[in-house]
C-alpha positions as a LaTeX table, in Angstrom:
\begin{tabular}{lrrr}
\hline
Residue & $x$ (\AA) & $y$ (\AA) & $z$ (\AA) \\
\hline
Unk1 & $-25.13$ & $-20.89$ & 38.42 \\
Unk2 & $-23.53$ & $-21.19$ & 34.88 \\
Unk3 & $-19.75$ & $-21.95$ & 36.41 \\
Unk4 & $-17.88$ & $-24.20$ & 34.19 \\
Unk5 & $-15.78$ & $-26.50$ & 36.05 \\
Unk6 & $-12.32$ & $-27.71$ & 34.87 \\
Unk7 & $-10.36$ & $-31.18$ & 36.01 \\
Unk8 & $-7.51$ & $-32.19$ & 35.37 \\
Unk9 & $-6.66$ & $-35.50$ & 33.42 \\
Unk10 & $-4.33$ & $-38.08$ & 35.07 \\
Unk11 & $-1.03$ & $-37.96$ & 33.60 \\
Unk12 & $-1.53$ & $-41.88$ & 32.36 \\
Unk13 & $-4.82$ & $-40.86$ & 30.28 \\
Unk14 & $-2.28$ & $-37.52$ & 28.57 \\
Unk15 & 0.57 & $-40.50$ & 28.05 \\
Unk16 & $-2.56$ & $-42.83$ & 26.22 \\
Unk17 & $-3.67$ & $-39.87$ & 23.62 \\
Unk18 & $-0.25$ & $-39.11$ & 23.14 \\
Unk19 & 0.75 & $-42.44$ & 21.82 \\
Unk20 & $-2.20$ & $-42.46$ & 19.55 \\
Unk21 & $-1.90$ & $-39.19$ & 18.18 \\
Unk22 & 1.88 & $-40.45$ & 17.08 \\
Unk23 & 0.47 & $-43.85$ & 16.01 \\
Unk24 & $-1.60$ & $-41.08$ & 13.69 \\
Unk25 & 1.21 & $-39.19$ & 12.87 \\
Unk26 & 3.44 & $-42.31$ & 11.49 \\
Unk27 & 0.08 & $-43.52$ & 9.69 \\
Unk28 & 0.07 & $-40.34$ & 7.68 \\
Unk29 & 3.38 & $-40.22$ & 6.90 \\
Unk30 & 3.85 & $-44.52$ & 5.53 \\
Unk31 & 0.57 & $-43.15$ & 3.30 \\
Unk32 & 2.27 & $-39.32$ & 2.13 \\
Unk33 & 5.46 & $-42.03$ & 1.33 \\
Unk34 & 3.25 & $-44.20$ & $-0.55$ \\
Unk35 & 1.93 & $-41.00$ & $-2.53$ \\
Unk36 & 5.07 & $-39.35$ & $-3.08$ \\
Unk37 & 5.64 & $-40.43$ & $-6.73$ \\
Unk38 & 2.02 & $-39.70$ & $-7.88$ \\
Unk39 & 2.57 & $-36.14$ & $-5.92$ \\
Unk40 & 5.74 & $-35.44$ & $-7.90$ \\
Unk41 & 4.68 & $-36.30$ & $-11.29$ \\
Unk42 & 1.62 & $-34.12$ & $-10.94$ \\
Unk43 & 3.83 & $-31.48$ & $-9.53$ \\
Unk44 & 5.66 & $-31.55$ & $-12.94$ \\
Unk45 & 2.60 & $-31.46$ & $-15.47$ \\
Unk46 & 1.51 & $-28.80$ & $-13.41$ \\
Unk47 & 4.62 & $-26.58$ & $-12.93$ \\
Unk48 & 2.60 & $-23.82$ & $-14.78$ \\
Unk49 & 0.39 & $-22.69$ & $-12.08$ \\
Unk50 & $-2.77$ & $-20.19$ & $-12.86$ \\
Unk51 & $-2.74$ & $-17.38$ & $-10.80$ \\
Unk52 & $-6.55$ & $-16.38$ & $-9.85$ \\
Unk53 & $-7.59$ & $-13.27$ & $-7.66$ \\
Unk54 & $-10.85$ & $-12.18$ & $-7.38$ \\
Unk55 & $-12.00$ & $-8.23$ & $-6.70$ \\
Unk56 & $-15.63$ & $-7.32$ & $-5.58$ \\
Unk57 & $-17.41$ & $-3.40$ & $-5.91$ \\
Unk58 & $-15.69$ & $-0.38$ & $-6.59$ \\
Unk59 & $-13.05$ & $-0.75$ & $-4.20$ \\
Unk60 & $-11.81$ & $-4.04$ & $-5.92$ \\
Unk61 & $-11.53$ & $-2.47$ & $-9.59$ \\
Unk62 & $-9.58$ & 0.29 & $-8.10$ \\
Unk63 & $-6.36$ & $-2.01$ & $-6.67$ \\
Unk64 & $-6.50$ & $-3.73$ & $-10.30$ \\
Unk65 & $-5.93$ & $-0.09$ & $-11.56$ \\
Unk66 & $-3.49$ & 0.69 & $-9.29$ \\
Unk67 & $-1.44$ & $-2.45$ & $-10.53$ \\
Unk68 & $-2.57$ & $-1.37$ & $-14.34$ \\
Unk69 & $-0.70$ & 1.77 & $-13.34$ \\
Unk70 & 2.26 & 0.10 & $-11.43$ \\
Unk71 & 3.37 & $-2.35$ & $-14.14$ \\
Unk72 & 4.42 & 0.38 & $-16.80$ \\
Unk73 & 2.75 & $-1.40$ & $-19.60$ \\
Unk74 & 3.02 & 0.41 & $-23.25$ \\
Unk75 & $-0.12$ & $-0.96$ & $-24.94$ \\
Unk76 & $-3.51$ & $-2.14$ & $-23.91$ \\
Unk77 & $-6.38$ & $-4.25$ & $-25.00$ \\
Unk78 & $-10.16$ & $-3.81$ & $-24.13$ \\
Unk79 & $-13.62$ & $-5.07$ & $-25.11$ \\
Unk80 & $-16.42$ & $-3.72$ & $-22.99$ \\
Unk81 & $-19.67$ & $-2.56$ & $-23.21$ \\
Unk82 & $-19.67$ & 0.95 & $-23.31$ \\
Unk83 & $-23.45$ & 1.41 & $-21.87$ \\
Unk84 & $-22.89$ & $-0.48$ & $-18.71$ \\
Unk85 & $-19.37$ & 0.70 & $-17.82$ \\
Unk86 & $-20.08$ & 4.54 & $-18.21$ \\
Unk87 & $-23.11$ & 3.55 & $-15.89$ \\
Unk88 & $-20.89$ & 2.23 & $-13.05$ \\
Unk89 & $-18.08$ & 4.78 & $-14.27$ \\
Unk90 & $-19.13$ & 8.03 & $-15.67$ \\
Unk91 & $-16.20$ & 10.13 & $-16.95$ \\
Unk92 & $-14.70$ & 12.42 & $-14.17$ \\
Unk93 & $-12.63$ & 15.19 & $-14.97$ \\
Unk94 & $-9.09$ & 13.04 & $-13.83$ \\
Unk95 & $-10.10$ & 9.77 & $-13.85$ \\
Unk96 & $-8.49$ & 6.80 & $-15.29$ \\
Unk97 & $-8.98$ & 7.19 & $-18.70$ \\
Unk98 & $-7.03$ & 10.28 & $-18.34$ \\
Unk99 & $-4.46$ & 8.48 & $-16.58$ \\
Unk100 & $-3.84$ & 6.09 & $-19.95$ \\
Unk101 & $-3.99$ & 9.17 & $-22.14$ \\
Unk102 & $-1.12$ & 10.85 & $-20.06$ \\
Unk103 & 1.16 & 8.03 & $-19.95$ \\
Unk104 & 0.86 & 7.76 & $-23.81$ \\
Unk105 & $-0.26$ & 4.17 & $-23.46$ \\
Unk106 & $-1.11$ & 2.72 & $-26.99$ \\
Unk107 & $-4.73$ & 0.58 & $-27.04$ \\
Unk108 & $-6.91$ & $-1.18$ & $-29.17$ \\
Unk109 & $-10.45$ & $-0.76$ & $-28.33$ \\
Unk110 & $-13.33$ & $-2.70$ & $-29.13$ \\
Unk111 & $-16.75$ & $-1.23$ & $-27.89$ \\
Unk112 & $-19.98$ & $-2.80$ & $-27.83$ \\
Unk113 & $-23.07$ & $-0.18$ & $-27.78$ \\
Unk114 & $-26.67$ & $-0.66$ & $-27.74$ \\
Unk115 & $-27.38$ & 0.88 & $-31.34$ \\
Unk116 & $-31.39$ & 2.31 & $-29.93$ \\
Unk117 & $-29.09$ & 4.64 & $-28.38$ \\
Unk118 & $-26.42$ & 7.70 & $-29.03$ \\
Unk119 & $-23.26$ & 5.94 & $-28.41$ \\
Unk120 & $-21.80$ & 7.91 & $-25.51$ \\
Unk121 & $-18.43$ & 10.43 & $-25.58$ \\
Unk122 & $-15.70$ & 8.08 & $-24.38$ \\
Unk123 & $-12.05$ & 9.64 & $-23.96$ \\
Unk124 & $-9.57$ & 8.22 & $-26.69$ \\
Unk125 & $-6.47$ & 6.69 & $-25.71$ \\
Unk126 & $-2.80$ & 7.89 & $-27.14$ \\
Unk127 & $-2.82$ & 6.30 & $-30.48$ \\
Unk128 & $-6.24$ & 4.73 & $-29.35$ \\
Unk129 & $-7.86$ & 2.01 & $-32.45$ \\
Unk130 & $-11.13$ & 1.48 & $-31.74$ \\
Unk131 & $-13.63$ & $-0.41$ & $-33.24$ \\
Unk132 & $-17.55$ & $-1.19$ & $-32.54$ \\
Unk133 & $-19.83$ & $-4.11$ & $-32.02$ \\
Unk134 & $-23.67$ & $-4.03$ & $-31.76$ \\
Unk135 & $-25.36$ & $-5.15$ & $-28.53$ \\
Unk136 & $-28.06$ & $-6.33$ & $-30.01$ \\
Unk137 & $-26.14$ & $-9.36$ & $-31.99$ \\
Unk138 & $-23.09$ & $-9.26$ & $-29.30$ \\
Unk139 & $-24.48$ & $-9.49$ & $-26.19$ \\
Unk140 & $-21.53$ & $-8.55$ & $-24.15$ \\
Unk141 & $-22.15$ & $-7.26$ & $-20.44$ \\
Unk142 & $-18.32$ & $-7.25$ & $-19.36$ \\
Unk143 & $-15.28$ & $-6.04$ & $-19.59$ \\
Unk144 & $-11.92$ & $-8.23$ & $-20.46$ \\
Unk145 & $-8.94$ & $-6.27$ & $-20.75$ \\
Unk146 & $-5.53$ & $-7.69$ & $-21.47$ \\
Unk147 & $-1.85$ & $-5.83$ & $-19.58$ \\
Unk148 & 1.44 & $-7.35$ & $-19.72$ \\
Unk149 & 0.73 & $-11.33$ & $-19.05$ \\
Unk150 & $-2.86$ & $-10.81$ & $-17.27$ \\
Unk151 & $-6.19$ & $-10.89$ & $-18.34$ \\
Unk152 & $-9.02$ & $-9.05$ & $-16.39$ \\
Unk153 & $-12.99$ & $-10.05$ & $-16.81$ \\
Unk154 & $-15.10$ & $-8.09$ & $-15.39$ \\
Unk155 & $-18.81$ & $-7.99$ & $-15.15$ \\
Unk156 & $-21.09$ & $-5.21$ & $-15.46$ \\
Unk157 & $-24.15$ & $-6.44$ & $-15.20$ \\
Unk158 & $-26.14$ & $-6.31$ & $-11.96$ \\
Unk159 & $-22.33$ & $-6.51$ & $-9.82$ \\
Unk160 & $-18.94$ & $-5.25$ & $-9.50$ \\
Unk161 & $-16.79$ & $-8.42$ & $-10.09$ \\
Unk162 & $-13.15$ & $-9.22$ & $-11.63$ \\
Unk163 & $-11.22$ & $-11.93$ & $-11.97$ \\
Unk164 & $-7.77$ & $-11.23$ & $-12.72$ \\
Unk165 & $-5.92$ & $-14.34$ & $-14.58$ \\
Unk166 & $-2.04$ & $-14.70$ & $-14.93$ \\
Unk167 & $-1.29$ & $-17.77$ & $-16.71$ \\
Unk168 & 0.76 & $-17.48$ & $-19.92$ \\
Unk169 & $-1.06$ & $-20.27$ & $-21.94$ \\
Unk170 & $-4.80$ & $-19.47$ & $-21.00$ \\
Unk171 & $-4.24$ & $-15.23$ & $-21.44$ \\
Unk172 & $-2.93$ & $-16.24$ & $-25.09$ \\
Unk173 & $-6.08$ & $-18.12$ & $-25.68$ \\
Unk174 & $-7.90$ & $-15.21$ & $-24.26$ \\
Unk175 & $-5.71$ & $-12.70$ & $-26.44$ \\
Unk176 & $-6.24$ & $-14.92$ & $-29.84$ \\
Unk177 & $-10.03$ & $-14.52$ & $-29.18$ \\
Unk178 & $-10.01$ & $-10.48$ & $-29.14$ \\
Unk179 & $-8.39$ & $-10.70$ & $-32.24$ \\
Unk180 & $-10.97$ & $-12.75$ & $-34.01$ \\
Unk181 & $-13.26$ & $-10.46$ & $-32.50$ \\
Unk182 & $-11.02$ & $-7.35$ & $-33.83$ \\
Unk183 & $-11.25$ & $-8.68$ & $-37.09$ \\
Unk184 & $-14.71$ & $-9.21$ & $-37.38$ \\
Unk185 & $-15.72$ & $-6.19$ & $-35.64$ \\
Unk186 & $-13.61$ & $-4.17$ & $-38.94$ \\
Unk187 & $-17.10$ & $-4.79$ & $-41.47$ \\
Unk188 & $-19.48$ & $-2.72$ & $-38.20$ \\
Unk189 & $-17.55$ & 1.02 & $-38.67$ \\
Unk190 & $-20.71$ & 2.36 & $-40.15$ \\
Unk191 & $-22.29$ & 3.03 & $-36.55$ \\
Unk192 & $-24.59$ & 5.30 & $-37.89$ \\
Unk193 & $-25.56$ & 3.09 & $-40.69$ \\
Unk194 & $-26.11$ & 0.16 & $-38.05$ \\
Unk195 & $-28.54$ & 2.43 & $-35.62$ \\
Unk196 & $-30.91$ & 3.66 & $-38.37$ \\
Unk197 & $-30.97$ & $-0.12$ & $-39.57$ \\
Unk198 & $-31.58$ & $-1.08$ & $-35.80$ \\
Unk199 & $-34.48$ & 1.62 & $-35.58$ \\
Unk200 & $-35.97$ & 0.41 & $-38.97$ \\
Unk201 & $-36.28$ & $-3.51$ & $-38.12$ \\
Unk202 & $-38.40$ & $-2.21$ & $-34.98$ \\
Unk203 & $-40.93$ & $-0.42$ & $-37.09$ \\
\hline
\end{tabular}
């Protein structure tokens, strides 16, 4: 009448799977020996670890923040696309983008807008540079900021996900690539110029 009913071993069948569990035991430990050198010299070329951590919704983006906040950094760079964060974060009266402007943290800025629409208000930085890319030939539906030695992607496009990446070599590479994108985003300051040309092609 659905009783489960426990015996007990006899002590001689406990002695038997404890000798084979040690037989397992020294087994593992002649092969781990065998492995040892192998084990160590990878441990060396790989001394550099990457840190990962991953963040999902709303919640998520707001610890990364809160460590944004934390680590006192004095300058800050961004690429996003403007469209798709101010539709997951509209500005708030308070919100973090006030936070940056009240610590008098420096940034460089580069914003990628869909040019069949008025590019929305955005909040400038302290000493904010900010520079713009067309959707339409940069398809960009993220965010990658860069503080201190992390790098944070994030994507806007149908979820809430980060990554944020601490790893001294692979943020550099990261870091090099906003600048080629800062430099070529210098010859797109006519935003204006860019939306009527946008509007025209679709005539």
């Amino acid at each position: 009448k659905k009783k489960t009913y426990f015996i007990v071993e006899t002590p001689l069948q406990i002695l038997d799977l404890l000798y084979k569990q040690k037989e397992d035991v020294e087994s593992k430990i002649g092969r781990a020996k065998k492995l040892m050198p192998e084990l160590e010299m990878l441990e060396r070329l790989t001394k550099e670890r990457a840190k990962v951590k991953f963040y999902e919704g709303k919640e998520g983006l707001e610890l990364i923040r809160k460590d944004i906040f934390r680590s006192g950094l004095k300058n800050f760079e961004e690429i996003f696309n403007i469209n798709k964060a101010l539709d997951w974060f509209p500005v708030t009266p308070g919100d973090h983008r006030q936070f940056y402007y009240k610590k008098r943290i420096k940034a460089r800025m580069i914003v990628v807008y869909d040019p069949r629409k008025t590019i929305p208000k955005l909040p400038m930085f302290w000493q904010e540079e900010r520079r713009y890319l067309p959707s339409e030939k940069y398809p960009f539906n993220a965010d990658l900021m860069f503080y201190l030695d992390k790098a944070v992607l994030i994507s806007l496009k149908d979820n809430l996900i980060a990554v944020v990446l601490e790893n001294e070599a692979i943020v550099q590479a990261l870091k090099t690539l906003f600048e080629l994108a800062w430099q070529g985003a210098d010859k797109y300051t006519a935003i204006k110029a860019q939306q009527e040309k946008f509007k025209k092609s679709k005539k």
